[in-house]
C-alpha positions as a Markdown table, in Angstrom:
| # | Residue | x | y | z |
|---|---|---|---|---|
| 1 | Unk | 61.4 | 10.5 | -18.7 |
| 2 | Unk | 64.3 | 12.4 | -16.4 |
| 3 | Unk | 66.4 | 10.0 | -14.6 |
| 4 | Unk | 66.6 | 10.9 | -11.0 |
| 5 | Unk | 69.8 | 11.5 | -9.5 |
| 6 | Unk | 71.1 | 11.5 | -6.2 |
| 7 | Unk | 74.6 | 13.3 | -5.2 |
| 8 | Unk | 76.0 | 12.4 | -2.1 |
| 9 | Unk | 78.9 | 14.6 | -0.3 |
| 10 | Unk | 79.3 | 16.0 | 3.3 |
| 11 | Unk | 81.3 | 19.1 | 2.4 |
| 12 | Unk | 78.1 | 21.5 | 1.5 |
| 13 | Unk | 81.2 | 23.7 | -1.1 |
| 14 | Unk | 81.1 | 19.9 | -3.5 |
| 15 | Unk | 77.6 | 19.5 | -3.4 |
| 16 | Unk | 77.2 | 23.3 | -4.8 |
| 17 | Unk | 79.6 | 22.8 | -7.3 |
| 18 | Unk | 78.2 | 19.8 | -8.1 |
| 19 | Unk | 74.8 | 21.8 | -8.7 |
| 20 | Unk | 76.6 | 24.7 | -10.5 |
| 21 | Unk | 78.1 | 21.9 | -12.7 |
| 22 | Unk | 75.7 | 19.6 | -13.7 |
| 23 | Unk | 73.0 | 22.8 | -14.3 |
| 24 | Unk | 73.0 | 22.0 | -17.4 |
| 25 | Unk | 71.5 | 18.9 | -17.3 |
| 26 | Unk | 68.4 | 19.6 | -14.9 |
| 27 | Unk | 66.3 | 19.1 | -18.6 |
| 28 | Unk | 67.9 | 15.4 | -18.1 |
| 29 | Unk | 68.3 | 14.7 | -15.1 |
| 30 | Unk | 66.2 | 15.3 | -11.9 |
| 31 | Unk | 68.7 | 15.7 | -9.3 |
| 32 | Unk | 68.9 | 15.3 | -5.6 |
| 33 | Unk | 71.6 | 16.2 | -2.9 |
| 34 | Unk | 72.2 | 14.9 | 0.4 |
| 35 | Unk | 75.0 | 16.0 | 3.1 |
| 36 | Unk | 75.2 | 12.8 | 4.6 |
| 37 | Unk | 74.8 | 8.9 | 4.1 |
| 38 | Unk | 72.0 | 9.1 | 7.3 |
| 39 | Unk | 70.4 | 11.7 | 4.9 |
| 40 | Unk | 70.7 | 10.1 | 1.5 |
| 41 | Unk | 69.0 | 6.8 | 3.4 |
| 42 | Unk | 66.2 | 8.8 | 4.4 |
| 43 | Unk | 65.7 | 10.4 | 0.7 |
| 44 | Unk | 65.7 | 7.3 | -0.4 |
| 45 | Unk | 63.0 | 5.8 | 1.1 |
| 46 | Unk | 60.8 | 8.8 | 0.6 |
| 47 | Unk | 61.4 | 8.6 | -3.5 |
| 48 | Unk | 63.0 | 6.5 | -5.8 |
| 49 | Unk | 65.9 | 6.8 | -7.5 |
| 50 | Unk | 67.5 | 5.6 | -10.6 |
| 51 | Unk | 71.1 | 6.1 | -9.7 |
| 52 | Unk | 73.2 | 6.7 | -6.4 |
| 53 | Unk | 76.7 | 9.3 | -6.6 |
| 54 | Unk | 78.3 | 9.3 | -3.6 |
| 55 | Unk | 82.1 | 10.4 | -2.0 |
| 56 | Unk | 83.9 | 8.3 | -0.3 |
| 57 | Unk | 85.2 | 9.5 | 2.5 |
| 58 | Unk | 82.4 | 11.1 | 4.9 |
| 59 | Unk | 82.2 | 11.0 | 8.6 |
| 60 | Unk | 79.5 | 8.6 | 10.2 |
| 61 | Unk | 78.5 | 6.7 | 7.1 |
| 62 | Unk | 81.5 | 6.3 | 4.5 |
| 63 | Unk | 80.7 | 5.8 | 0.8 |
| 64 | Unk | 81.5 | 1.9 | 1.4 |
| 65 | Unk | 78.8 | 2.2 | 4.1 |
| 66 | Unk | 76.3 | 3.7 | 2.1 |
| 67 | Unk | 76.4 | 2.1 | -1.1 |
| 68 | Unk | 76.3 | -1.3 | 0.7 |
| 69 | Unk | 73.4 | -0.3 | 2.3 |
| 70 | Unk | 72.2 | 0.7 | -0.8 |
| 71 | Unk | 72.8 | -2.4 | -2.3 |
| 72 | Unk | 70.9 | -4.5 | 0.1 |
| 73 | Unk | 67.9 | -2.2 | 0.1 |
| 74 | Unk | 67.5 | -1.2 | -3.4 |
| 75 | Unk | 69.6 | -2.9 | -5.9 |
| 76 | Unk | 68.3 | -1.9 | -8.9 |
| 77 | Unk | 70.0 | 1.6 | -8.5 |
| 78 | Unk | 73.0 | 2.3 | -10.1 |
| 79 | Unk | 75.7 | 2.9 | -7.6 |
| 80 | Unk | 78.5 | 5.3 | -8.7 |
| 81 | Unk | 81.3 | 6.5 | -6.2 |
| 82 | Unk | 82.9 | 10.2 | -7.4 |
| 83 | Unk | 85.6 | 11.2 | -5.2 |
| 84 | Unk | 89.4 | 12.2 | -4.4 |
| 85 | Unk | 92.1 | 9.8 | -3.3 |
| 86 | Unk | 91.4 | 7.6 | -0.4 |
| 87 | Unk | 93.4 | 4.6 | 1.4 |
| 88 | Unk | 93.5 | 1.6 | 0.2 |
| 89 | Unk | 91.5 | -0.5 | 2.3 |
| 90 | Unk | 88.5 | 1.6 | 1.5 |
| 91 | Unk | 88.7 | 1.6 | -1.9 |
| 92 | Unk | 88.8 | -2.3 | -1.7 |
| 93 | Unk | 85.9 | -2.5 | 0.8 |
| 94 | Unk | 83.9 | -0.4 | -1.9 |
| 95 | Unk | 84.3 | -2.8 | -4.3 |
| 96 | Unk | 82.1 | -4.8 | -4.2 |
| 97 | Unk | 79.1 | -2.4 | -3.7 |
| 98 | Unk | 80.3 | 0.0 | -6.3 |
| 99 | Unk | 79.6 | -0.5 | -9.9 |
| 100 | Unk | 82.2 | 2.8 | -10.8 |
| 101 | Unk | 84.2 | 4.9 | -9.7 |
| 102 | Unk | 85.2 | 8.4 | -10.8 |
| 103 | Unk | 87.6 | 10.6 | -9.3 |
| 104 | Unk | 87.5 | 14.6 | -8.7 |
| 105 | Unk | 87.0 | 16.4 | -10.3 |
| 106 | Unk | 84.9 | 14.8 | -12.4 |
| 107 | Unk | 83.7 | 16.5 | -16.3 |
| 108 | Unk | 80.6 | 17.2 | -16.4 |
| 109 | Unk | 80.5 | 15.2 | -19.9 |
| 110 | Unk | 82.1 | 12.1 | -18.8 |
| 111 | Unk | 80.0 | 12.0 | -15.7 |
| 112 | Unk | 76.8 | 12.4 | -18.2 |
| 113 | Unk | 78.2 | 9.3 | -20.4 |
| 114 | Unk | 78.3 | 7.0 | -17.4 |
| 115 | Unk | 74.9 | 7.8 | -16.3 |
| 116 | Unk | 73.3 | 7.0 | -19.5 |
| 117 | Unk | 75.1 | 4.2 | -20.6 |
| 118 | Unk | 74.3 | 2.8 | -17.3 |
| 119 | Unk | 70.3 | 3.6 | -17.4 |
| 120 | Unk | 70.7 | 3.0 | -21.4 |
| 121 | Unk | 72.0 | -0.5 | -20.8 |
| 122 | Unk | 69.3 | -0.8 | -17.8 |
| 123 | Unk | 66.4 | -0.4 | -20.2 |
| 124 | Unk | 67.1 | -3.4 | -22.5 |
| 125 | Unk | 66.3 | -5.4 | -19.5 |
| 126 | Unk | 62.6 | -6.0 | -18.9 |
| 127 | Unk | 62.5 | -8.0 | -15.9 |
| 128 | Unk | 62.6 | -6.3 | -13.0 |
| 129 | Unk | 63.4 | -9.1 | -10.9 |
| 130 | Unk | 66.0 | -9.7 | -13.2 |
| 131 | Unk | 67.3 | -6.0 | -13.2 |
| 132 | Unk | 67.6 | -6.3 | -9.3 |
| 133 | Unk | 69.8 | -9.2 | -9.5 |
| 134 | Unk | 72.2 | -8.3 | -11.8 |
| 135 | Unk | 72.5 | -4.9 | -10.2 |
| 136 | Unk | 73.3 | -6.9 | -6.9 |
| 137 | Unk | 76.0 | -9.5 | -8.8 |
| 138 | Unk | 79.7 | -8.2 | -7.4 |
| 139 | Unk | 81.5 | -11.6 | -9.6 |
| 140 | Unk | 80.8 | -13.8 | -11.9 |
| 141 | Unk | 81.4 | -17.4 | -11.2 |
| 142 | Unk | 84.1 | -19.3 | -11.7 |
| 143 | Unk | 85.2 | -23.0 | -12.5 |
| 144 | Unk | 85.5 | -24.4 | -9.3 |
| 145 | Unk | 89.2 | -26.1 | -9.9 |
| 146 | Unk | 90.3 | -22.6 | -10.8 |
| 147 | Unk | 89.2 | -21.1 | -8.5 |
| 148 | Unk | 91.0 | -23.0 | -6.1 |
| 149 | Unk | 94.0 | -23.0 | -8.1 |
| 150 | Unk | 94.1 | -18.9 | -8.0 |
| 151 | Unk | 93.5 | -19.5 | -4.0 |
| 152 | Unk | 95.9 | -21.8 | -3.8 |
| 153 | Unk | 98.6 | -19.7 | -5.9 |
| 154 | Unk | 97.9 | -16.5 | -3.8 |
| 155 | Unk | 98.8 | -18.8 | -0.7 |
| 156 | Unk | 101.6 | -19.8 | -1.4 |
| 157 | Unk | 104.7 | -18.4 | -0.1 |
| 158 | Unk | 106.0 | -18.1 | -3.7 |
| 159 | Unk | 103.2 | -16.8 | -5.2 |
| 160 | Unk | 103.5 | -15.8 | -9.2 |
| 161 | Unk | 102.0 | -12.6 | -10.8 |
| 162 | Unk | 102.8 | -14.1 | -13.6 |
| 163 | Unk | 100.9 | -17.5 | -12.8 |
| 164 | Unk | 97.8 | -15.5 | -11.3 |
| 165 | Unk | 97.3 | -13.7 | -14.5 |
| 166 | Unk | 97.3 | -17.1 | -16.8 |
| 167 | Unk | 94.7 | -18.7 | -14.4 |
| 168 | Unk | 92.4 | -15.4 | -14.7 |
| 169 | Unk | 93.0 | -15.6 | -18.2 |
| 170 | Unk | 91.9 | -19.0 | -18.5 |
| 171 | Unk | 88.2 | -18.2 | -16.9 |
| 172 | Unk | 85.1 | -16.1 | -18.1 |
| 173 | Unk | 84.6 | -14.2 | -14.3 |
| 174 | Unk | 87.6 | -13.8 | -13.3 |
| 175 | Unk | 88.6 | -12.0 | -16.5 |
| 176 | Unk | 85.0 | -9.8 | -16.2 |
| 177 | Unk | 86.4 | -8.5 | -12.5 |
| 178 | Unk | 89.7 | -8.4 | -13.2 |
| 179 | Unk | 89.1 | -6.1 | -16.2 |
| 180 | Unk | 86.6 | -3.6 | -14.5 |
| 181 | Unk | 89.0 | -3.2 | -11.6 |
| 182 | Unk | 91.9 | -2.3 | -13.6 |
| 183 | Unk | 89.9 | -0.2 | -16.2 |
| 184 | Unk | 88.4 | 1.8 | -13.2 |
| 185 | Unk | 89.4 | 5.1 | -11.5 |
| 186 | Unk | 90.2 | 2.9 | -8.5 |
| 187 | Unk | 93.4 | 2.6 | -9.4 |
| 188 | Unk | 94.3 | 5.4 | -11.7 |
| 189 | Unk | 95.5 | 4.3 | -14.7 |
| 190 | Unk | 96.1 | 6.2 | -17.7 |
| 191 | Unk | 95.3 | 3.6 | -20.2 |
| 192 | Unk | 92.6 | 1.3 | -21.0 |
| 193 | Unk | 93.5 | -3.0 | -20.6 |
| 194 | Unk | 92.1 | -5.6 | -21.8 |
| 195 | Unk | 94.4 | -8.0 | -21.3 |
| 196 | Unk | 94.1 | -10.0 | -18.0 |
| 197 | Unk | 97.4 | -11.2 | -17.8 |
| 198 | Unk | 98.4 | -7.4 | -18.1 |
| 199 | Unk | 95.6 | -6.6 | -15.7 |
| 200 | Unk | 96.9 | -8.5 | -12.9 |
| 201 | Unk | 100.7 | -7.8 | -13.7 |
| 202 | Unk | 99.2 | -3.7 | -13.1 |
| 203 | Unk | 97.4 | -4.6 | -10.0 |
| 204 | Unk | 100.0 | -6.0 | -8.6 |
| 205 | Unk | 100.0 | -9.5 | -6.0 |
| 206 | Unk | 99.6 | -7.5 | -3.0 |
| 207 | Unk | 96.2 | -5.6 | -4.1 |
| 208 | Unk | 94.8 | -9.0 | -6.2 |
| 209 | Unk | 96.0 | -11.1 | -2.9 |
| 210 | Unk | 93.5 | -8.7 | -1.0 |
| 211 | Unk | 90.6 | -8.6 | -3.1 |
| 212 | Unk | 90.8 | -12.2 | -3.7 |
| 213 | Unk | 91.2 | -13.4 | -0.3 |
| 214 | Unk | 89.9 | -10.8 | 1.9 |
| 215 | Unk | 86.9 | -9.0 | -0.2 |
| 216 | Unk | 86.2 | -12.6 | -2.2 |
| 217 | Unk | 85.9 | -10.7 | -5.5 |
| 218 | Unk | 86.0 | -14.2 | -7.2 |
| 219 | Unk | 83.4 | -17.0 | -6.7 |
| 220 | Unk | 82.7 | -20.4 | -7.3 |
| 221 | Unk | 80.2 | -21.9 | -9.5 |
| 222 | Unk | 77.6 | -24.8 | -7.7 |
| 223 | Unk | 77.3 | -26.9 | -11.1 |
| 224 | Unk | 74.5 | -29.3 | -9.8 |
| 225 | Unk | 71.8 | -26.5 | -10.1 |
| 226 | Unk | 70.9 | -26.7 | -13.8 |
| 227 | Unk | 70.2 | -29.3 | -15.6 |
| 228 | Unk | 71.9 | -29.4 | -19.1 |
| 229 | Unk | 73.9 | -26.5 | -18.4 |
| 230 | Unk | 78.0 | -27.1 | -18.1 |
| 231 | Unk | 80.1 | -24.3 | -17.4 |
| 232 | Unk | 83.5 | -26.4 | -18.5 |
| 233 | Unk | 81.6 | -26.6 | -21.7 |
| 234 | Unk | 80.9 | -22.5 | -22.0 |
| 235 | Unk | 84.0 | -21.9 | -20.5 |
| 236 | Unk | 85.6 | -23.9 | -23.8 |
| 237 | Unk | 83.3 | -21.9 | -26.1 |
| 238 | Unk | 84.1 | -19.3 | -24.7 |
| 239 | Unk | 87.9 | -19.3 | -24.9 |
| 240 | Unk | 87.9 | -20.2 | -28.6 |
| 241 | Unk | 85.1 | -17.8 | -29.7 |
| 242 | Unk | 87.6 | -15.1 | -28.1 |
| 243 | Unk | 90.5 | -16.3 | -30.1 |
| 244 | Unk | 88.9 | -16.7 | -33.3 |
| 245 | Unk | 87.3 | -13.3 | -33.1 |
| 246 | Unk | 90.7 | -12.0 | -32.3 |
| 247 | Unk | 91.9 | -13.6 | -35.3 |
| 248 | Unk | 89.0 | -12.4 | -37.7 |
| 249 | Unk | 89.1 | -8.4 | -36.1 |
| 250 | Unk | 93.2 | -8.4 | -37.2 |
| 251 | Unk | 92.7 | -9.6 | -40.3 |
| 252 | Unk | 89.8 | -7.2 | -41.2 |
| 253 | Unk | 89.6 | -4.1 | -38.3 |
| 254 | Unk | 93.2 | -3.1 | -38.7 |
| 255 | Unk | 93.2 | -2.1 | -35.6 |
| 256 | Unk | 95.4 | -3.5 | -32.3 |
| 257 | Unk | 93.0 | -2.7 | -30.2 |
| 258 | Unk | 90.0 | -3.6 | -32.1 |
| 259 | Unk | 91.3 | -6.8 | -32.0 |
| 260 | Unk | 91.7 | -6.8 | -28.6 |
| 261 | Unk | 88.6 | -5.5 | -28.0 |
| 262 | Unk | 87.3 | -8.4 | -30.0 |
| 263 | Unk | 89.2 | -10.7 | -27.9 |
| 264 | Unk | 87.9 | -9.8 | -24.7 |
| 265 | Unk | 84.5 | -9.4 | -26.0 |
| 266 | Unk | 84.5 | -13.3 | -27.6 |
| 267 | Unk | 85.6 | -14.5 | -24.3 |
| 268 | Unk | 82.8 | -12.9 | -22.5 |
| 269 | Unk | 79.6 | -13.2 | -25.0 |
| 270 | Unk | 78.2 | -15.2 | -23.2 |
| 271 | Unk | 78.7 | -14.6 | -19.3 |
| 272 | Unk | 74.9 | -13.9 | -19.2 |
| 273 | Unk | 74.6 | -17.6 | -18.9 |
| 274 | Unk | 76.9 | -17.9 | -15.8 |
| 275 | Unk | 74.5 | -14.9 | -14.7 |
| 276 | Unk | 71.4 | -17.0 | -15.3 |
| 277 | Unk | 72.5 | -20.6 | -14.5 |
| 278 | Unk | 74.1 | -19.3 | -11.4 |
| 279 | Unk | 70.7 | -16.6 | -9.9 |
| 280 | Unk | 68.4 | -17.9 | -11.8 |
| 281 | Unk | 68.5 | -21.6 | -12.3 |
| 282 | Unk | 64.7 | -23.1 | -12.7 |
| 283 | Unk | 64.0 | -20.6 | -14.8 |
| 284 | Unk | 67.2 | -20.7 | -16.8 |
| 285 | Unk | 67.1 | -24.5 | -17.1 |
| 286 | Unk | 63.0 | -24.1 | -18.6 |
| 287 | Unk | 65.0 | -21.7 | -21.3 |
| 288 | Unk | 67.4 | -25.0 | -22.2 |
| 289 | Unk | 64.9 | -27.6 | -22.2 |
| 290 | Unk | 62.1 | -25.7 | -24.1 |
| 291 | Unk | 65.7 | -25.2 | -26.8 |
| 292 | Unk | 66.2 | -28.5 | -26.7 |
| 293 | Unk | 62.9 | -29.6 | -26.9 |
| 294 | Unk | 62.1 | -27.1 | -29.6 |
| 295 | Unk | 65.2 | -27.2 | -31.5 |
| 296 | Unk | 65.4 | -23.4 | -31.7 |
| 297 | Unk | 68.9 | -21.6 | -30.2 |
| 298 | Unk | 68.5 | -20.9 | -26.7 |
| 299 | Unk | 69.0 | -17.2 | -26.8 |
| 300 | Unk | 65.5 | -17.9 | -28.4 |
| 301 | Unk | 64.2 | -20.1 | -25.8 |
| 302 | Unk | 65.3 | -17.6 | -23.2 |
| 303 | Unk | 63.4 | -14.1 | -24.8 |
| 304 | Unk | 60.3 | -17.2 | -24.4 |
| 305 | Unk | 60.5 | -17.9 | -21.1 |
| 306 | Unk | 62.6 | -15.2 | -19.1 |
| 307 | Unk | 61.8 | -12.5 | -21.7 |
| 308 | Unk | 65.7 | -11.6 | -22.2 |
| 309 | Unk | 68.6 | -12.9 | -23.4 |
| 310 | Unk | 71.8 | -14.2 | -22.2 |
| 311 | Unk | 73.4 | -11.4 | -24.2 |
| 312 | Unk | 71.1 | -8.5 | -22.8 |
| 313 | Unk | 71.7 | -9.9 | -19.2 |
| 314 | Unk | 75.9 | -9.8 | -19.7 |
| 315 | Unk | 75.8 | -6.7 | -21.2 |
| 316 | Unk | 73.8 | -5.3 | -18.6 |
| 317 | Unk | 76.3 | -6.0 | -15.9 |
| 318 | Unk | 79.6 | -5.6 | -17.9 |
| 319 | Unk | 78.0 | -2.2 | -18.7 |
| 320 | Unk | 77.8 | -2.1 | -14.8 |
| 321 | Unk | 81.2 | -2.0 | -14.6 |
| 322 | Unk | 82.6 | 0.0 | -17.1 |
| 323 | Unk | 84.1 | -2.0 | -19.6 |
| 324 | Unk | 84.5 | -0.5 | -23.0 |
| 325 | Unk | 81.7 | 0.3 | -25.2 |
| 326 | Unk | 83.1 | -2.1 | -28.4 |
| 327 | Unk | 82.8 | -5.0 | -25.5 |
| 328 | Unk | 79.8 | -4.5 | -24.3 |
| 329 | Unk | 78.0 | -4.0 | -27.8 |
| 330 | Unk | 79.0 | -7.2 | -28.6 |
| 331 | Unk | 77.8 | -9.0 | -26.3 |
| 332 | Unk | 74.8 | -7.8 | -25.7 |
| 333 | Unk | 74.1 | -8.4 | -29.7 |
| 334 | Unk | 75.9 | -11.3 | -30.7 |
| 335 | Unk | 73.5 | -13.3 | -31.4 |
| 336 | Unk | 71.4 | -10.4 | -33.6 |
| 337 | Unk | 73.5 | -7.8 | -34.9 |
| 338 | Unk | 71.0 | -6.2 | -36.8 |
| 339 | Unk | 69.7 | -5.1 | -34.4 |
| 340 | Unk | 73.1 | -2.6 | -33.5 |
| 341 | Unk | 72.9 | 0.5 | -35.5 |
| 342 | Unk | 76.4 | 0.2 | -36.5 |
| 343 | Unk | 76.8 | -0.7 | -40.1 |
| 344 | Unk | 80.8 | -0.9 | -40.5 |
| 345 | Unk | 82.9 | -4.0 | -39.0 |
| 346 | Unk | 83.2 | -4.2 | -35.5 |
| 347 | Unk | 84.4 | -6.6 | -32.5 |
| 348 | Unk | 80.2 | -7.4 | -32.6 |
| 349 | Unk | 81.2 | -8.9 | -36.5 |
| 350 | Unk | 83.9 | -10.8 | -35.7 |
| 351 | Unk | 82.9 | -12.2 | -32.1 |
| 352 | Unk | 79.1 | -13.3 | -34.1 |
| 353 | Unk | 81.0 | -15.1 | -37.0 |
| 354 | Unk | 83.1 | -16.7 | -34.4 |
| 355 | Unk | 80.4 | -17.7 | -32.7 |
| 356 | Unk | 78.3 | -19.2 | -35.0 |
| 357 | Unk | 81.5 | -20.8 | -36.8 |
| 358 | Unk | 82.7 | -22.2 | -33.5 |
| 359 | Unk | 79.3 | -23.8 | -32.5 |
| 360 | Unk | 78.8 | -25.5 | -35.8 |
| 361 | Unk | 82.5 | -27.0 | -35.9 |
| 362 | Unk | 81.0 | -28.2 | -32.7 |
| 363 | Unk | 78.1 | -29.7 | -33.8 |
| 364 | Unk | 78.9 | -30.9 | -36.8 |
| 365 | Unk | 76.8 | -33.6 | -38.6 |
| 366 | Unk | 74.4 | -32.6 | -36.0 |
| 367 | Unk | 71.0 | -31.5 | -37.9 |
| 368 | Unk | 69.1 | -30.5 | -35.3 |
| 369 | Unk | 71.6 | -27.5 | -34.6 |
| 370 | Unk | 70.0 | -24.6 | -35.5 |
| 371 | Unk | 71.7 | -21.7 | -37.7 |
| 372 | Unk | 73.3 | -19.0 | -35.8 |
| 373 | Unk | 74.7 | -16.7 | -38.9 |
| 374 | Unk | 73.0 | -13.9 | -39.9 |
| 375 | Unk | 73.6 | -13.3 | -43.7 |
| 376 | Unk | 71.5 | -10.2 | -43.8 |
| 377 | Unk | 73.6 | -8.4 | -41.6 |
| 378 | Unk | 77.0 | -9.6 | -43.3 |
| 379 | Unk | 75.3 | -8.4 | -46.5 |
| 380 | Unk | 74.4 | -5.0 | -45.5 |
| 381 | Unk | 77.8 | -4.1 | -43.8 |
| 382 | Unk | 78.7 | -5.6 | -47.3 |
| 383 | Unk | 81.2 | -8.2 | -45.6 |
| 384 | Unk | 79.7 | -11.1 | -47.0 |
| 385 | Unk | 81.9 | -11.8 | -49.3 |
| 386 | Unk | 84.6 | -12.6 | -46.5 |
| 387 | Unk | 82.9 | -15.8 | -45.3 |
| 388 | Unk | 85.0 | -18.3 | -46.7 |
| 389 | Unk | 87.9 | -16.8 | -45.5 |
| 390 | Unk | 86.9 | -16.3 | -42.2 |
| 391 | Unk | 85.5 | -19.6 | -42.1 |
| 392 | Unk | 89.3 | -21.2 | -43.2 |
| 393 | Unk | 90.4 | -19.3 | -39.7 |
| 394 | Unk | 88.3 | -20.4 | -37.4 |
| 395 | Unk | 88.7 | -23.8 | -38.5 |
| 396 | Unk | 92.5 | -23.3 | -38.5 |
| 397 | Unk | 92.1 | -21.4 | -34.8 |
| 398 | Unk | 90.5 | -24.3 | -33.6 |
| 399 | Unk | 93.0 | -26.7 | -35.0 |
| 400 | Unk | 95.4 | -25.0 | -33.1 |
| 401 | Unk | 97.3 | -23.7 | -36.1 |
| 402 | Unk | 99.4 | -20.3 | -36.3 |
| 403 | Unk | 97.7 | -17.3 | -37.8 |
């Protein structure tokens, strides 16, 4: 089925190079245009839409304007901003309502590749209610005494880059924003990051003081609202799943960023929960008490009851954003990589040996934890062989020891 696009730009000469452009695609994509945000309102409520392009600057209705409305009205749509330069405080009032932004001119190629990935990554999730809210999340949240240690920092008179990058570092959404800010055409970097530390050191305190105090890019987490989920408890997961994986992909990919990749993807595997626990908490705490009750693992217990998976639902919004392809690969399969076509190692191999290494150093002498490692898969990449050894650095990781 075409996905159907709409293009949004009030200089008529764009939107017919847009058309000229992107002719190749009409066996693709159905495409609409509209000179206006009144205009692209009104299309929209006369047809649907998969996903929304639209420039930034525009009398009337800006892009901000637009995609905000957009947002509120119909948020499963992809929203995509593709335009020249514009002032700083628009950009940072579109960020929230934007998932990406591209800047003119745009290829036609790279503006094909964010569309499907996009719609790609949309179609793993069946639940449409689900779909909506994702498409609507602008943070994921945070520890609470982190947050307010980031506020805090930014506050004072003799605020730290340095100091605002180590507490983003330390937490699972703040990393997730941080990292699709920098990464995007927002603010025009050359390379990719994935380090948050470097993130915020490119950002800069002015332009994180702003989005963190005035556009509230960060949020807190309400931890009362599911029963048996703790988000200090993933949030330690979390951090040692990244450094183990980190520690596995340098040993076996080779590759420095490979192993970065690896890092940022272990940290964030499992950010679907902090999706879930935080918009979806009665039906996220059935998924944790049917696992417990059932003694199966709870990406299990969630395909059951929500019919997805924390890893689905992360990727989904990371792929939202933008971050790299490696990233969101592993996450969205961590917990069944056979189910990726790729067949060489990857940031997905490390981040699900890490994983299921790091939860069963957690559990240990616990029989009712269920295993997590898939053999199959290690055998077919024809890794298998690199268990031990892998196991001998997670252990030594989570010791604390040097690599």
């Amino acid at each position: 089925m075409r996905k159907r696009i709409l293009f949004v730009d009030d200089e008529p000469n764009v939107l017919q190079g847009l058309q000229r452009m992107l002719r190749p695609l009409r066996q693709e994509w159905e495409m609409e245009f509209a000179g206006s945000g009144a205009e692209a309102l009104q299309k929209l409520e006369q047809s649907s839409y998969d996903v929304v392009v639209s420039d930034m600057r525009m009398p009337g209705m800006d892009g901000a304007q637009l995609l905000t409305e957009v947002m509120r009205r119909y948020p499963q749509i992809v929203r995509i901003v593709l335009s020249g330069q514009s002032d700083k405080e628009m950009i940072l009032r579109s960020v929230g309502p934007t998932h990406q932004f591209l800047a003119k001119p745009c290829d036609p190629d790279a503006l094909k590749s964010v569309v499907a990935r996009a719609c790609a990554l949309r179609e793993r999730l069946s639940s449409e209610s689900l779909k909506k809210t994702v498409s609507q999340m602008d943070s994921l949240p945070s520890l609470p005494e982190l947050y307010s240690e980031i506020v805090s920092e930014l506050q004072s008179p003799n605020a730290s880059i340095q100091r605002i990058g180590q507490i983003i570092a330390r937490d699972v959404g703040m990393t997730a924003k941080i990292l699709q800010l920098v990464n995007s055409a927002f603010f025009g970097l050359r390379r990719h990051v994935s380090d948050p530390s470097l993130a915020a050191g490119l950002l800069g305190l002015d332009t994180i003081k702003a989005l963190v105090l005035s556009v509230h890019v960060f949020s807190q987490f309400d931890q009362a609202r599911v029963e048996g989920f703790s988000l200090p408890a993933v949030w330690k997961h979390s951090i040692a799943v990244g450094a183990m994986s980190k520690r596995i992909a340098a040993a076996d990919g080779g590759d420095p960023q490979q192993a970065d990749h690896a890092l940022m993807a272990g940290l964030l595997h499992d950010s679907g929960k902090l999706i879930l626990a935080a918009h979806v908490p009665e039906g996220y705490g059935g998924a944790l008490k049917l696992a417990r009750e059932r003694r199966i693992p709870d990406w299990q217990a969630e395909r059951e009851t929500l019919e997805t998976t924390h890893g689905e639902v992360g990727a989904y919004l990371l792929g939202l954003w933008g971050l790299p392809d490696p990233i969101v690969e592993a996450v969205a399969f961590h917990h069944c990589p056979e189910a990726c076509p790729g067949r060489t190692f990857s940031p997905l191999t490390a981040v699900h040996v890490a994983d299921a290494f790091e939860n069963a150093m957690r559990s240990e002498g616990d029989s009712d934890t269920p295993p997590l490692l898939r053999d199959e898969y290690l055998q077919n990449i024809r890794l298998a062989h690199r268990l031990d050894a892998w196991r001998q650095m997670c252990e030594q990781t989570g010791r604390g020891e040097a690599a």
